[in-house]
Residue, then its C-alpha position, 0 to 999 in steps of 0.5 A: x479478494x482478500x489480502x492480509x500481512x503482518x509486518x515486524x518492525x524494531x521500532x516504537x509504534x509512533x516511529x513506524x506511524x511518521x514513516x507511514x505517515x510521510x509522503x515521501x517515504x509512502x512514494x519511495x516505497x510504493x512499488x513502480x510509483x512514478x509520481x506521488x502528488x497531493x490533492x488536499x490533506x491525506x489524499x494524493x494522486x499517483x501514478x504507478x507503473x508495473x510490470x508484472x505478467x498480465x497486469x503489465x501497465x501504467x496505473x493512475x489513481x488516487x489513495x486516501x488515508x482516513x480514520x487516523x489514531x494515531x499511532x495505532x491504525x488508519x484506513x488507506x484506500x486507493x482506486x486506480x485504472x489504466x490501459x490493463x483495467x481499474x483496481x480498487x482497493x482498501x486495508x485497514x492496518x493497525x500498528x501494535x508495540x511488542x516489546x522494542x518492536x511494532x507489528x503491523x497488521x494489514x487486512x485488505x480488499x482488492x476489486x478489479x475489472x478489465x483485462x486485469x480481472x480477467x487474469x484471474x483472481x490468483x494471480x491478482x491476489x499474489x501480485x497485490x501481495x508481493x506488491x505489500x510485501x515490498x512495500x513494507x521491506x523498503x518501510x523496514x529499510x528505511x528505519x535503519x537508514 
């Protein structure tokens, strides 16, 4: 399934690029993350708990970035499974200045299998949404902070 989000920062395009490029901002922000470690140069291992509906569970997985221009896009890629399943997932976002501000862009792909796929497709796709969502607010926080 597919998920897509425009997201407006009031900040230059580079600094919105180092709040994503930050480990520790990424692991603040992350919905659920309880653990955000890494495993080389743009990869990390983390753990996620989430408790929305039936995808309630205890996730662990990795998440990579690659195919950095910075400060104008990148690729995040992530695979994760737990009890409820396994969910894969990659977006390409692309960060574009706008006067004094940044847009950034994200079109992704979300994969699932398990009991978690078996929840249905809308209910992945709002969720997966809801969990951008809330990404980028805490991003947007954090430029005031």
């Amino acid at each position: 399934m597919d998920i897509t989000g425009s997201y407006t920062f009031t900040a230059p395009p580079d600094r919105v690029w180092d709040l994503l490029m930050d480990p520790k901002v990424i692991s603040s922000c992350i919905p659920g993350c309880e653990a955000f470690e890494p495993l080389g140069e743009d990869r990390y291992r983390a753990k996620l708990n989430v408790a929305l509906a039936a995808i309630t569970g205890s996730y662990e997985g990795t998440i990579a970035l690659s195919e950095k221009v910075a400060p104008a896009s990148y690729r995040l890629t992530a695979d994760g499974q737990g009890r409820p399943g396994f969910v894969k997932g990659s977006a390409a976002i692309a960060l574009r200045g706008e006067g004094g501000s940044t847009v950034v862009d994200v079109q992704g792909t979300v994969q699932a299998g398990g009991a978690v796929a078996r929840v249905g497709q809308r209910l992945i796709s709002s969720v997966s949404k809801m969990m951008m969502d809330r990404f980028f607010a805490c991003l947007q926080g954090k430029l005031t902070s």
